[in-house]
DSSP file (Angstrom, degrees, kcal/mol; ACC not computed):
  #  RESIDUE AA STRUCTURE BP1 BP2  ACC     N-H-->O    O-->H-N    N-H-->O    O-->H-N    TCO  KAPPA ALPHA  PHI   PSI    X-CA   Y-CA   Z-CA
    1    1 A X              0   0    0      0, 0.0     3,-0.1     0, 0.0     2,-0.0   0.000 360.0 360.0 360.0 138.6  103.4   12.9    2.9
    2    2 A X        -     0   0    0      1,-0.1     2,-0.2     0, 0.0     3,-0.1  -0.210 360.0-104.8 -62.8 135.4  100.0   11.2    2.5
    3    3 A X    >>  -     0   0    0      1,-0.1     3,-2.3     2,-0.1     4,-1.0  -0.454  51.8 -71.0 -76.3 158.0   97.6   11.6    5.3
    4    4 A X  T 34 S+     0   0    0      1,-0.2    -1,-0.1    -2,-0.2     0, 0.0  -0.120 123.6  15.0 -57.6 129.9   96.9    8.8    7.6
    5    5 A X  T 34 S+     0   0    0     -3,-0.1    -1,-0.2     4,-0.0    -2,-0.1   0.674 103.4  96.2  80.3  11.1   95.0    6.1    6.2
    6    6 A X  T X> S+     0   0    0     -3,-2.3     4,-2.7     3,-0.1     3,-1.6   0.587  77.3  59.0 -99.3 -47.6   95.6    7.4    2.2
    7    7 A X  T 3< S+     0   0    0     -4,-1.0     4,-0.2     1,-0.3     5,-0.2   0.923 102.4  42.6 -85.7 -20.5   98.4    5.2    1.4
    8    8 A X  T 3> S+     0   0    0      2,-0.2     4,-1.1     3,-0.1    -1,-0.3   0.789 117.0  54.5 -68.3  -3.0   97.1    1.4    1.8
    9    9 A X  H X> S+     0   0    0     -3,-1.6     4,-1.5     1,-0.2     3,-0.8   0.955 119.3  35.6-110.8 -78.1   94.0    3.2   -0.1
   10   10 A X  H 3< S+     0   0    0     -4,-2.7    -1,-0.2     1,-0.3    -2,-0.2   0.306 113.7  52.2 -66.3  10.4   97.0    4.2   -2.9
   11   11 A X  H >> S+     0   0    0     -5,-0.3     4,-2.6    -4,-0.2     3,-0.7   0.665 107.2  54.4-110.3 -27.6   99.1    1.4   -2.8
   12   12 A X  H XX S+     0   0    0     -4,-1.1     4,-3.1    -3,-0.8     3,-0.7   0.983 113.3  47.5 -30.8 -88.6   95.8   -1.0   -3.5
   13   13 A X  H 3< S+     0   0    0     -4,-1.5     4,-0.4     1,-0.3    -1,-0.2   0.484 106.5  50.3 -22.7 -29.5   95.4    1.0   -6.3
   14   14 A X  H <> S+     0   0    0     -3,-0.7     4,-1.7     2,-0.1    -1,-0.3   0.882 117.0  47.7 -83.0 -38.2   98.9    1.0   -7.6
   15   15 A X  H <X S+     0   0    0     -4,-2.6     4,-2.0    -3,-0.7    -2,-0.2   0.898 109.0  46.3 -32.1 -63.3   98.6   -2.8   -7.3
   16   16 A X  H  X S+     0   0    0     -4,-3.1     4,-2.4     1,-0.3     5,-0.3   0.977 115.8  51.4 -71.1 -41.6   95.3   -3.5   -8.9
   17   17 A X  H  > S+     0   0    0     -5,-0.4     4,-1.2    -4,-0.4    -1,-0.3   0.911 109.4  48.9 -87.4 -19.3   96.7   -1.1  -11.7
   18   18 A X  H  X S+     0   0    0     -4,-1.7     4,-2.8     3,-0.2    -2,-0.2   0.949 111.6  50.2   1.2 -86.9   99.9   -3.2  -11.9
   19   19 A X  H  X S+     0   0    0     -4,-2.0     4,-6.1     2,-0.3     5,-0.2   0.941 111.8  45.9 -31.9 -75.8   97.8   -6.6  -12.1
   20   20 A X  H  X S+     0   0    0     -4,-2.4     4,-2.0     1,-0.3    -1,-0.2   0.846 113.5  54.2 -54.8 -24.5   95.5   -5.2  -15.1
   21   21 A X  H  < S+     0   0    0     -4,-1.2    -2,-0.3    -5,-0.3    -1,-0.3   0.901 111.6  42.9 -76.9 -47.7   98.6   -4.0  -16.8
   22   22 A X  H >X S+     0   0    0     -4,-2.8     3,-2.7     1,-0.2     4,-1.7   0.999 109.4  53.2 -54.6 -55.1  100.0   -7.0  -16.6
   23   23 A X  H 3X S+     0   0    0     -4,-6.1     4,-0.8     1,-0.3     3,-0.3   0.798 112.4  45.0 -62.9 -23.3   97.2   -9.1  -17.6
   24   24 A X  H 3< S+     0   0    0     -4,-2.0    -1,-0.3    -5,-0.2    -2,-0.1  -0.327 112.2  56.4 -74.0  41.8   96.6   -7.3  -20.6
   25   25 A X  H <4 S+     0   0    0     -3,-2.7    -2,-0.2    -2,-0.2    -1,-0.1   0.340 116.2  35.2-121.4 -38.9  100.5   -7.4  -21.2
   26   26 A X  H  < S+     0   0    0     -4,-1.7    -2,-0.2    -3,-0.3    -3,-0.1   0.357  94.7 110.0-126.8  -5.4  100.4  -11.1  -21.0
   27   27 A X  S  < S-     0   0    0     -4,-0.8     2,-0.3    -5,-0.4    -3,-0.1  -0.171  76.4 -97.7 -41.8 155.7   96.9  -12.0  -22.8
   28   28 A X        -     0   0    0      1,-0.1     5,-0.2     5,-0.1    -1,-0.1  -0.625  25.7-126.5 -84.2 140.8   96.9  -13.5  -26.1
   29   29 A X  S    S+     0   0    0     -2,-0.3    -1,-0.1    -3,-0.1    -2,-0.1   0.834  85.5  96.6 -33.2 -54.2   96.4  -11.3  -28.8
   30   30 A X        -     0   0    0      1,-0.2    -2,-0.1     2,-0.1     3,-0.0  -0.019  69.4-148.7 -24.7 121.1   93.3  -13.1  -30.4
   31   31 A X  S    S+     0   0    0      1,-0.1    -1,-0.2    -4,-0.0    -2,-0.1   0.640 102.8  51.2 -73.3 -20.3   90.3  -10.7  -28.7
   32   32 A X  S    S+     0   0    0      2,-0.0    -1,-0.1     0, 0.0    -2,-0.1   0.454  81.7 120.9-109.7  26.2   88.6  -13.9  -28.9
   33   33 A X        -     0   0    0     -5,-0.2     2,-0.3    -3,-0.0    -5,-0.1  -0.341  44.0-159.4 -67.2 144.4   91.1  -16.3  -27.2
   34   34 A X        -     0   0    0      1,-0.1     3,-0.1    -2,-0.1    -2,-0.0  -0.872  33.8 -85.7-129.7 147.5   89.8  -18.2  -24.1
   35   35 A X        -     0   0    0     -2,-0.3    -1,-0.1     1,-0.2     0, 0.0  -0.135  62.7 -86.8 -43.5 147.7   92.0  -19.9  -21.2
   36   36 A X        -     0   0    0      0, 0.0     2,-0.3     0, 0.0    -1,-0.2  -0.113  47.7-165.6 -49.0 141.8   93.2  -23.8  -22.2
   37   37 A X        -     0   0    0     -3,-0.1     2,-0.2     0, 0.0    -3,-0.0  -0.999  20.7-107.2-138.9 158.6   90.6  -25.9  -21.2
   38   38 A X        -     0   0    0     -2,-0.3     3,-0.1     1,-0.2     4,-0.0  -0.490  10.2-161.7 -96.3 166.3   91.1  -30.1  -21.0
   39   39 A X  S    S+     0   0    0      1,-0.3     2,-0.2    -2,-0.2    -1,-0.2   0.796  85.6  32.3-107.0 -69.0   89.4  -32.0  -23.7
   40   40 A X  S    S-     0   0    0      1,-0.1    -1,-0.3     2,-0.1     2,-0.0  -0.674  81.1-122.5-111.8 130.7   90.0  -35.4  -20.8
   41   41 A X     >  -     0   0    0     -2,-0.2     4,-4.2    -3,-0.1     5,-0.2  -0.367  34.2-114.3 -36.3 142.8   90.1  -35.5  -16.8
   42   42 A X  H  > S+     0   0    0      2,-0.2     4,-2.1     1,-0.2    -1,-0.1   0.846 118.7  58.5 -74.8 -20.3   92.8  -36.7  -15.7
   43   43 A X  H  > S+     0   0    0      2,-0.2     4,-2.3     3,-0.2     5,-0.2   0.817 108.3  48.8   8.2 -68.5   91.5  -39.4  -14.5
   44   44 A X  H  > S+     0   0    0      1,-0.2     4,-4.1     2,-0.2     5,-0.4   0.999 112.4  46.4 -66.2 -59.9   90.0  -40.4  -18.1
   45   45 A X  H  X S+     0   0    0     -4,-4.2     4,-1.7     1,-0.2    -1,-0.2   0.956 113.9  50.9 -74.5  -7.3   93.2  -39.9  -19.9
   46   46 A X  H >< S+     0   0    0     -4,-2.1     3,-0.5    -5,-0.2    -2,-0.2   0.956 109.5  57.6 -43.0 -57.2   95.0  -42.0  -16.9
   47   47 A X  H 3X S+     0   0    0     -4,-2.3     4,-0.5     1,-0.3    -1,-0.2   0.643 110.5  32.8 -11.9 -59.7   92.3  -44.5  -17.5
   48   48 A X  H 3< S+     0   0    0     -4,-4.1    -1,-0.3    -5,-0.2    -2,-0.2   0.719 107.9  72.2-114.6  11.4   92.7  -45.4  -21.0
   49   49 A X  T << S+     0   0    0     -4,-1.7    -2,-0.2    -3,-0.5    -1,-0.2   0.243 115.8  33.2 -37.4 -16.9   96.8  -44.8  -20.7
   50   50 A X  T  4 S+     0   0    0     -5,-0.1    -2,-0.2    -4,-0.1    -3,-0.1   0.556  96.9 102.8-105.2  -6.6   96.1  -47.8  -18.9
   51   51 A X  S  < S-     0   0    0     -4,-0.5     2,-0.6    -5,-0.1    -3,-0.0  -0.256  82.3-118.3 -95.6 132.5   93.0  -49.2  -21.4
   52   52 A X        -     0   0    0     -2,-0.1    -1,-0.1     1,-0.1    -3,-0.0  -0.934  36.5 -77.9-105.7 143.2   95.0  -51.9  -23.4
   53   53 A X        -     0   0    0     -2,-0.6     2,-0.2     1,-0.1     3,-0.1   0.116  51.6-176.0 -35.5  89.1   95.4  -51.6  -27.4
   54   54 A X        -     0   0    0      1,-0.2    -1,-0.1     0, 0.0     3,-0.1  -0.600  34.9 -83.6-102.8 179.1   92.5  -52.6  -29.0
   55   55 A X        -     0   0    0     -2,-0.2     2,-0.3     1,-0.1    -1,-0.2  -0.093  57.1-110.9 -62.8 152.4   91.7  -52.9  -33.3
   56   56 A X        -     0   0    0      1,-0.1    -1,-0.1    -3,-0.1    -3,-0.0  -0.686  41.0 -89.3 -96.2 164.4   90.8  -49.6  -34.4
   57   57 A X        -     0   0    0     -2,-0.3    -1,-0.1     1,-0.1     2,-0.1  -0.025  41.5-100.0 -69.1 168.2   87.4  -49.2  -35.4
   58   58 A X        -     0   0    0      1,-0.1     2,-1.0    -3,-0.1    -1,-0.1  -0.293  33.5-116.6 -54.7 153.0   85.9  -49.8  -39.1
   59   59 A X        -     0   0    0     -2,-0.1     2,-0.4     4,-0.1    -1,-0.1  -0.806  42.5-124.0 -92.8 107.1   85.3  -47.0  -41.1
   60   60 A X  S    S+     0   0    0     -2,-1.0     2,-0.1     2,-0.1     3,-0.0  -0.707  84.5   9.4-105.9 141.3   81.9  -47.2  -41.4
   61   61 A X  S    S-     0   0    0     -2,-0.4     2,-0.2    30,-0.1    31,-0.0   0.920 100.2-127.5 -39.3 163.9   80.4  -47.3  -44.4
   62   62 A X        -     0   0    0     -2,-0.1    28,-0.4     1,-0.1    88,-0.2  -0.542  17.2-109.5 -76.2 171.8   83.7  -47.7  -46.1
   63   63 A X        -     0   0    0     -2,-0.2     2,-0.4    26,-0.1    88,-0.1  -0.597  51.1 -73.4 -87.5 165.5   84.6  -45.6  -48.7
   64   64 A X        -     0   0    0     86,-0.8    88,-0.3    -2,-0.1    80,-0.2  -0.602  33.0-127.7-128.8 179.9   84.8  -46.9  -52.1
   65   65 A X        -     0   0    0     23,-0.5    23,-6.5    -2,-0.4     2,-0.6  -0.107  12.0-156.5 -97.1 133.9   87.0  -49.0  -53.7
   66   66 A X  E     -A   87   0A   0     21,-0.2     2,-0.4    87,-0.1    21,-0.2  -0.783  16.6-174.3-112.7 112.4   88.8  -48.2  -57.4
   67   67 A X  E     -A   86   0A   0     19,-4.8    19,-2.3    -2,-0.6     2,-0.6  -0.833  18.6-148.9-102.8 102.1   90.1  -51.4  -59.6
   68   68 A X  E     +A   85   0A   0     -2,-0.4    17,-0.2    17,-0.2     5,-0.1  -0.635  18.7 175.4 -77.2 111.2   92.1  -51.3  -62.8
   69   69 A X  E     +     0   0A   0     15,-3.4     2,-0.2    -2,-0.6    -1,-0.2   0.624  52.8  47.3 -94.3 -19.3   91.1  -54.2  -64.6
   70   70 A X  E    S+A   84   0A   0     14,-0.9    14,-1.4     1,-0.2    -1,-0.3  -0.768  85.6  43.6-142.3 177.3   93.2  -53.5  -67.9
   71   71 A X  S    S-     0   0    0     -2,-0.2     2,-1.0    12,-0.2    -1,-0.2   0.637  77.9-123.6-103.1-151.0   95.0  -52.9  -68.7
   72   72 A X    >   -     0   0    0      1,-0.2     3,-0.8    -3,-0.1    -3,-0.1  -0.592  18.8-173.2-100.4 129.5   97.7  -54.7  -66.9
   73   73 A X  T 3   +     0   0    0     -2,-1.0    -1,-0.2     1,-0.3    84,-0.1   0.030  60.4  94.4 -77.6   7.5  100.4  -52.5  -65.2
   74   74 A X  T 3  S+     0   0    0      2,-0.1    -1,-0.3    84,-0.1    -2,-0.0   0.902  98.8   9.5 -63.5 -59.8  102.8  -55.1  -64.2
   75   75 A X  S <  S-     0   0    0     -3,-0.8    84,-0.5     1,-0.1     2,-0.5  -0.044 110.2 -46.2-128.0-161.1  104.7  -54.8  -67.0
   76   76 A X  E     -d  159   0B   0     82,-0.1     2,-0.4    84,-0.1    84,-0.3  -0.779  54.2-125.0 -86.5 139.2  105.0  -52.3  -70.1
   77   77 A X  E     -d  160   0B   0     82,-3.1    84,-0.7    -2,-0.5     4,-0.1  -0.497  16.8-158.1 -89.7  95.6  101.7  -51.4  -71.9
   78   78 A X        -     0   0    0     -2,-0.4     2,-0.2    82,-0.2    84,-0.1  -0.487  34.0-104.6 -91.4 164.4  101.6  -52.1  -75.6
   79   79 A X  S    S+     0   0    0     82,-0.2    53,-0.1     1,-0.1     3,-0.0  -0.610  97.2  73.2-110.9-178.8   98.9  -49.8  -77.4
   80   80 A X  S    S-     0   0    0     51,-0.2    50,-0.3    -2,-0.2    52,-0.2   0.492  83.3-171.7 -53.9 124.6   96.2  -49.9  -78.6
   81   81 A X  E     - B   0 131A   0     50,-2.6    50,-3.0    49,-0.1     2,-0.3  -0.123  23.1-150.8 -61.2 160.8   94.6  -50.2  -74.6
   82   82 A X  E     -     0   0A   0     47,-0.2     2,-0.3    48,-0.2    47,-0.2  -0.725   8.7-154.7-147.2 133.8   91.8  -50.7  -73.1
   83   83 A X  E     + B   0 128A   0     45,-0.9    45,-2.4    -2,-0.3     2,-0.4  -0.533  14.9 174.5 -86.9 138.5   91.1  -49.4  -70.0
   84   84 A X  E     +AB  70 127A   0    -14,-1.4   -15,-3.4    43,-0.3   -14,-0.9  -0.999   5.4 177.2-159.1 102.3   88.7  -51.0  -67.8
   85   85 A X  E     -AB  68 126A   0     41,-1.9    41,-1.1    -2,-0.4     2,-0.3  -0.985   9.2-158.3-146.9 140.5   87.9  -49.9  -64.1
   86   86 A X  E     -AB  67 125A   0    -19,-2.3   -19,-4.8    -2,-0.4     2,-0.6  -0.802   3.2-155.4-118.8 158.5   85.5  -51.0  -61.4
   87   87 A X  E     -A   66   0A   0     37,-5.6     2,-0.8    -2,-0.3   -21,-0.2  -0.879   4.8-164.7-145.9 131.0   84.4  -49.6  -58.8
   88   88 A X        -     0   0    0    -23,-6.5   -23,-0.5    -2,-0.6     6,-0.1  -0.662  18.0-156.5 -95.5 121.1   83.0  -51.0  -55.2
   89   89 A X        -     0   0    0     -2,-0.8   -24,-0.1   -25,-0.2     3,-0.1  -0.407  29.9 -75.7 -77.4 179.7   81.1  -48.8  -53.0
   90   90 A X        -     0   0    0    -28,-0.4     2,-0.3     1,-0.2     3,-0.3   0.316  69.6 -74.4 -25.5 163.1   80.4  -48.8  -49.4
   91   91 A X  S    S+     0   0    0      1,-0.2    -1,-0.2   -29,-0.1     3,-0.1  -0.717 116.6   8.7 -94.7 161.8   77.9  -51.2  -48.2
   92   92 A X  S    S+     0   0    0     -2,-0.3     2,-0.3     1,-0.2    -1,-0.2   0.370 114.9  95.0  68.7 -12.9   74.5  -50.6  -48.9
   93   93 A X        -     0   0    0     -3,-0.3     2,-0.4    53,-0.0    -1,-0.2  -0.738  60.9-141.6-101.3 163.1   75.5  -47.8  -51.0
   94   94 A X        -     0   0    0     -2,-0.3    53,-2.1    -3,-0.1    -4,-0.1  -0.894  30.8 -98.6-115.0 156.7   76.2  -47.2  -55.1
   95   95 A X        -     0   0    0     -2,-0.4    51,-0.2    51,-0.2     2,-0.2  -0.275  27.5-139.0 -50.8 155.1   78.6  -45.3  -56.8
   96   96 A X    >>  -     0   0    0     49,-0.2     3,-4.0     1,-0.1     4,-0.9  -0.670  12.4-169.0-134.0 105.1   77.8  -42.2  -58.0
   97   97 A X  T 34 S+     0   0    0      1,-0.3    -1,-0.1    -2,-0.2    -2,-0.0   0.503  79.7  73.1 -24.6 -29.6   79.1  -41.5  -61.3
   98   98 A X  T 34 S+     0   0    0      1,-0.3    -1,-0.3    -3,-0.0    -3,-0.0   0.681 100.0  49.6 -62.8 -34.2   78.4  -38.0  -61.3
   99   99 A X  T <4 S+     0   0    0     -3,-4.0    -1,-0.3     2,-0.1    44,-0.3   0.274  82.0 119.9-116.4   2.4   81.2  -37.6  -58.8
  100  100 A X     <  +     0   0    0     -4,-0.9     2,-0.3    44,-0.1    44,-0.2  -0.479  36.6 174.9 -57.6 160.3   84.1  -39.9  -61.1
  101  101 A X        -     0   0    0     42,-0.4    42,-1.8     2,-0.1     2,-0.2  -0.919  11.5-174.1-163.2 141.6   87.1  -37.6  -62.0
  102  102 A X  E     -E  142   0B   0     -2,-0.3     9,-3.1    40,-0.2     2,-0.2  -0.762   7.8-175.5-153.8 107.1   90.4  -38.8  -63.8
  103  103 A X  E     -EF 141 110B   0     38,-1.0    38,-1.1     7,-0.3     2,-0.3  -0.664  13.5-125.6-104.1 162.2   93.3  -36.7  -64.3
  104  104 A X  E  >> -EF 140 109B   0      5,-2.5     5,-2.7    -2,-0.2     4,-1.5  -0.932  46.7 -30.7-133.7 125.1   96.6  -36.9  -66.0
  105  105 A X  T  45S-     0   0    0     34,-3.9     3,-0.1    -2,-0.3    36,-0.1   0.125  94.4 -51.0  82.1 163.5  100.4  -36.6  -65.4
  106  106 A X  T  45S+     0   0    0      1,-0.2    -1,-0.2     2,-0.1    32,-0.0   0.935 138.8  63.0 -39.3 -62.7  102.2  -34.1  -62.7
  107  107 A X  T  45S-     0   0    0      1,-0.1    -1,-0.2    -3,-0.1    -2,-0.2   0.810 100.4-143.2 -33.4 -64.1  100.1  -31.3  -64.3
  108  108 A X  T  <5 -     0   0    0     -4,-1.5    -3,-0.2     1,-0.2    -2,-0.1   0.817  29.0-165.4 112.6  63.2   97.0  -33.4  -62.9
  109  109 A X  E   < -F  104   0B   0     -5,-2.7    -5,-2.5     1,-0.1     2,-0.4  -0.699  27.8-111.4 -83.7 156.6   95.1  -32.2  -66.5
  110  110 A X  E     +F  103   0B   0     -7,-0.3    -7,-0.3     1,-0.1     3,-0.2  -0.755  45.7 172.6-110.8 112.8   91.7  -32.9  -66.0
  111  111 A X     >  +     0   0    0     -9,-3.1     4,-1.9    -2,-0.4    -8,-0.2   0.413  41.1 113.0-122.8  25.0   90.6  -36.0  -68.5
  112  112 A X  H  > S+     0   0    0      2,-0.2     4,-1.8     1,-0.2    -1,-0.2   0.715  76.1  40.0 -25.6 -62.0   87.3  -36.6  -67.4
  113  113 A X  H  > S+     0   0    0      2,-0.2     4,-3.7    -3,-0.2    -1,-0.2   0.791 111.1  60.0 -88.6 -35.5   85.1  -35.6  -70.3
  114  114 A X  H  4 S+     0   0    0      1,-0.2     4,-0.4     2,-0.1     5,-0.2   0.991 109.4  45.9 -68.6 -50.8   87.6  -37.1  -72.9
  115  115 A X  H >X S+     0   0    0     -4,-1.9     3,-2.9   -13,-0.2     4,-1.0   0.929 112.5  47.5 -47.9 -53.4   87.2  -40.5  -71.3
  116  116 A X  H 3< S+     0   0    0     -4,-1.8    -1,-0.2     2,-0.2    -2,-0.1   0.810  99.2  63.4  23.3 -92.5   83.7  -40.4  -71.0
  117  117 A X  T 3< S+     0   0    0     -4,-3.7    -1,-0.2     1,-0.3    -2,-0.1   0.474 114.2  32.1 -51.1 -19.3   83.1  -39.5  -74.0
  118  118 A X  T <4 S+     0   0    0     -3,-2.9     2,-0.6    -4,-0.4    -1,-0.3   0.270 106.9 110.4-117.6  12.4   84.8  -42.9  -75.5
  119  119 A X     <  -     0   0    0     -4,-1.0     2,-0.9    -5,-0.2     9,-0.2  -0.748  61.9-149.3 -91.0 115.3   83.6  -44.8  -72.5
  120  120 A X        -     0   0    0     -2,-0.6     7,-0.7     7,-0.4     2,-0.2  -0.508  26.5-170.7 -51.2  98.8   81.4  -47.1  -71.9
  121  121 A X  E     +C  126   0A   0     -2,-0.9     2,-0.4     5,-0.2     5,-0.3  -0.339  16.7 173.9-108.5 165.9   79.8  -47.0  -68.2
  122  122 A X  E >   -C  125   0A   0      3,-2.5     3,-2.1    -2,-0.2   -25,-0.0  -0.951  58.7 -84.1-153.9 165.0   77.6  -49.0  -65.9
  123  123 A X  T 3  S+     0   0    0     -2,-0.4   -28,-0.2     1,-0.3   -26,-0.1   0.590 129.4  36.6 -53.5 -15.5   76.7  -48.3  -62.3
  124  124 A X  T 3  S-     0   0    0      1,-0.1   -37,-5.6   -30,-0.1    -1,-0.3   0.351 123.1 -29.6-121.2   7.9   80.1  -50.2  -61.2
  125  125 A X  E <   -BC  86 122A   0     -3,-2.1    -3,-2.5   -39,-0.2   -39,-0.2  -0.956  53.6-101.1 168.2-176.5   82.7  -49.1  -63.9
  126  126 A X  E     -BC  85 121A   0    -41,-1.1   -41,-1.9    -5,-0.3     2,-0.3  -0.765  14.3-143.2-178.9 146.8   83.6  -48.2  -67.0
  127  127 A X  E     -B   84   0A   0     -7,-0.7    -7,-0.4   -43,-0.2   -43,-0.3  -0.583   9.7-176.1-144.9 120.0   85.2  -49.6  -70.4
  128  128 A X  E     -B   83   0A   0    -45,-2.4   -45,-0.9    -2,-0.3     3,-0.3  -0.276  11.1-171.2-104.9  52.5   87.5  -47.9  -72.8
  129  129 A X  E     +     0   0A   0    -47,-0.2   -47,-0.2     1,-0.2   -48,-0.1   0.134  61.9   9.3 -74.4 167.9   88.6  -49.7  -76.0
  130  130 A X  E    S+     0   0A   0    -50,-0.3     2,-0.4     1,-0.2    -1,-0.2   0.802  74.9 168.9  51.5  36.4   91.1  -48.9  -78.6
  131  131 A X  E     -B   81   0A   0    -50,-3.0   -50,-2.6    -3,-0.3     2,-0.3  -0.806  26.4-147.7-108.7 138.8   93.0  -45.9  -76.8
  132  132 A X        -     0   0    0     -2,-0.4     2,-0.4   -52,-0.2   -53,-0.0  -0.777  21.6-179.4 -95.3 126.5   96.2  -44.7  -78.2
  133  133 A X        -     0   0    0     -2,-0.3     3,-0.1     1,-0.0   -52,-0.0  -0.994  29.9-104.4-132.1 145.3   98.3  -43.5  -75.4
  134  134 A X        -     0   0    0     -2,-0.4    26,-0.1     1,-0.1    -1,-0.0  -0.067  44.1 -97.8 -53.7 157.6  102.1  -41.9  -75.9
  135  135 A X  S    S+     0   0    0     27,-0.1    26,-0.2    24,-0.1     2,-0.1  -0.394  84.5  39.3 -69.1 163.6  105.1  -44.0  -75.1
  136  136 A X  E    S- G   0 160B   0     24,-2.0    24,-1.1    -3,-0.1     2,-0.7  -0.481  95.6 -15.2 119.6-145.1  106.7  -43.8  -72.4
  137  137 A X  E     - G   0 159B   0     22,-0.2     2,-0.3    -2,-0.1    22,-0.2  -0.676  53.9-171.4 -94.8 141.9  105.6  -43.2  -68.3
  138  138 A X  E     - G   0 158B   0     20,-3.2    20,-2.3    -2,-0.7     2,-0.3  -0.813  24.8-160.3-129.1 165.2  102.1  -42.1  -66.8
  139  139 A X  E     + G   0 157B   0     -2,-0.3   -34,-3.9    18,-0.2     2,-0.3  -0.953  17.5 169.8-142.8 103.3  100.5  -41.1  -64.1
  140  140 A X  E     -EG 104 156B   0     16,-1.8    16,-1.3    -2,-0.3     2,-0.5  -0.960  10.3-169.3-131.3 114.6   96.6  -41.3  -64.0
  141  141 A X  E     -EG 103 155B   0    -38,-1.1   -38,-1.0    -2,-0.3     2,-0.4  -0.834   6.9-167.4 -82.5 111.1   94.5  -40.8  -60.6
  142  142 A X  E     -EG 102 154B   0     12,-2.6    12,-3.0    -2,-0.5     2,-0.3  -0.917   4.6-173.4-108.4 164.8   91.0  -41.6  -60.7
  143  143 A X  E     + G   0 153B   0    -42,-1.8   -42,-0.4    -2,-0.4    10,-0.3  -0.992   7.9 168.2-148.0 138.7   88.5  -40.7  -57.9
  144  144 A X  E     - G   0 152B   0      8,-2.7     8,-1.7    -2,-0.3     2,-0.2  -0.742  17.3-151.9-159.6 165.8   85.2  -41.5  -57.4
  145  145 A X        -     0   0    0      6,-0.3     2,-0.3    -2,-0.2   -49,-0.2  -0.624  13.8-156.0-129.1-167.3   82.1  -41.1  -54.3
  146  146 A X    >>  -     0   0    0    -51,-0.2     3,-3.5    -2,-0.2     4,-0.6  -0.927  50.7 -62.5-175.7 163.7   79.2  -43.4  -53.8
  147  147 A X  T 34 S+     0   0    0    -53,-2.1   -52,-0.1    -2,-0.3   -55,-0.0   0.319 121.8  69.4 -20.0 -35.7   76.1  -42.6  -52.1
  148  148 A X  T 34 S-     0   0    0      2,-0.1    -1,-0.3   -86,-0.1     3,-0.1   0.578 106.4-115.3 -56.4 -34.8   77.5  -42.0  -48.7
  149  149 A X  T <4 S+     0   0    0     -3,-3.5     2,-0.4     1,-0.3    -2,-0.1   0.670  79.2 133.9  91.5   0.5   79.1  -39.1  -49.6
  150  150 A X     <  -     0   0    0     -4,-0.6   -86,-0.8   -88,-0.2     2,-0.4  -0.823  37.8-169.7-105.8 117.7   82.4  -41.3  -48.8
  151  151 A X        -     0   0    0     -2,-0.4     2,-0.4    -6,-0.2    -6,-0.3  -0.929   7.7-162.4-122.9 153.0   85.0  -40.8  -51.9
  152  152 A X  E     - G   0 144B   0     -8,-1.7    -8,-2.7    -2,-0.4     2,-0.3  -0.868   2.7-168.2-142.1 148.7   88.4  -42.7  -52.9
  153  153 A X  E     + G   0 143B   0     -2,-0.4     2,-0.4   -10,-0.3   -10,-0.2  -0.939   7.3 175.4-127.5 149.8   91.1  -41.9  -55.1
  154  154 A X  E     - G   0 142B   0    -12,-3.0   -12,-2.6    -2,-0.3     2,-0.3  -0.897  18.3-143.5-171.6 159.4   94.0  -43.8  -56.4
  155  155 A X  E     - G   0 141B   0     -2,-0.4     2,-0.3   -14,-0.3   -14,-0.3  -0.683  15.4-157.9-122.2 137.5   97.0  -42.9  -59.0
  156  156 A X  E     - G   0 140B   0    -16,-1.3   -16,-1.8    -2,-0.3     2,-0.6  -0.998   4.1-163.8-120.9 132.0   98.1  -45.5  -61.2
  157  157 A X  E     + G   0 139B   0     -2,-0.3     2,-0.3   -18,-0.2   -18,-0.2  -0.905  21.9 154.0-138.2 136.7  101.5  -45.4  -62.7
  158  158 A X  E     - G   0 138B   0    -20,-2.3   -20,-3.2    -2,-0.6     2,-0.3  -0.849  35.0-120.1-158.5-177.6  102.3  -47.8  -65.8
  159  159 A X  E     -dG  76 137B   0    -84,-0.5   -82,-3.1    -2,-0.3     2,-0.5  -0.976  14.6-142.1-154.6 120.1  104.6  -47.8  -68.7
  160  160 A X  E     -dG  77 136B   0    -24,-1.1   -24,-2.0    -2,-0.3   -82,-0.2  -0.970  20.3-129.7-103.2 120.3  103.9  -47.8  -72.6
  161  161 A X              0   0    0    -84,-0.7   -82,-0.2    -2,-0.5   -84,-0.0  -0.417 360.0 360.0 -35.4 128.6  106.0  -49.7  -74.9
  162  162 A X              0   0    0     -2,-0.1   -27,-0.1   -84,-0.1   -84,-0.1   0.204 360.0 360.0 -47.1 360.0  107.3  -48.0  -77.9
């Protein structure tokens, strides 16, 4: 038996080493993991949980915007095409060509340079005449930035006639 005034000394002691053993039992793994912390008071997110539903904001600049002007995709595509696409920036900004990209099919093959190369361009677009395309269904995404640094994409899906 422990002399008088040893054992609350040793049962502290069994405690506190209890405690750390838990809390490193029940810590997160991460070594650099930190307690949750709130983002909102409550207060705040009560506050706009009551706040009624306004428009969400603009995206400001927008990003910008890709048009296929031929040809038209309504219906089926008789060859030879030409393809014909504009393109709107942001406001206050211009396209920057540098950044255009246009791939083809599930594969997503990269046909950037081959259009180009038979394309005509200007600061807003660019012009393809006479392009022979295989029968049957396609899939072409083009994607494009403008000054902003703000860039859009969009897939077009059409049908060639036999």
């Amino acid at each position: 038996m422990a002399e008088p005034g040893t054992r609350p000394t040793l049962e502290i002691s069994r405690r506190r080493s209890l405690a750390i053993s838990l809390g490193v039992a029940l810590a997160p793994a991460s070594s650099g993991a930190q307690a949750p912390w709130r983002l909102l008071t409550r207060d705040e997110e009560a506050r706009d949980d009551a706040a009624p539903e306004g428009p969400v904001p603009a995206d400001v600049p927008p990003p910008p915007a890709i048009e296929l002007v031929r040809p038209d995709i309504s219906a089926p595509v008789r060859n030879p095409v030409t393809i014909e696409v504009q393109f709107r920036p942001g406001t206050g900004h211009t396209i920057d060509m540098r950044t255009f990209n246009a791939t083809y099919g599930r594969l997503a093959l990269n046909i950037t340079s081959r259009l180009l190369e038979h394309a005509v361009t200007t600061p807003n677009g660019l012009a393809a005449e006479n392009v022979e395309l295989p029968s049957g269904t396609h899939r072409v995404t083009l994607s494009v930035a403008d000054t902003s640094g703000k860039a859009a994409s969009r897939t077009f899906r059409f049908t060639v006639a036999r």
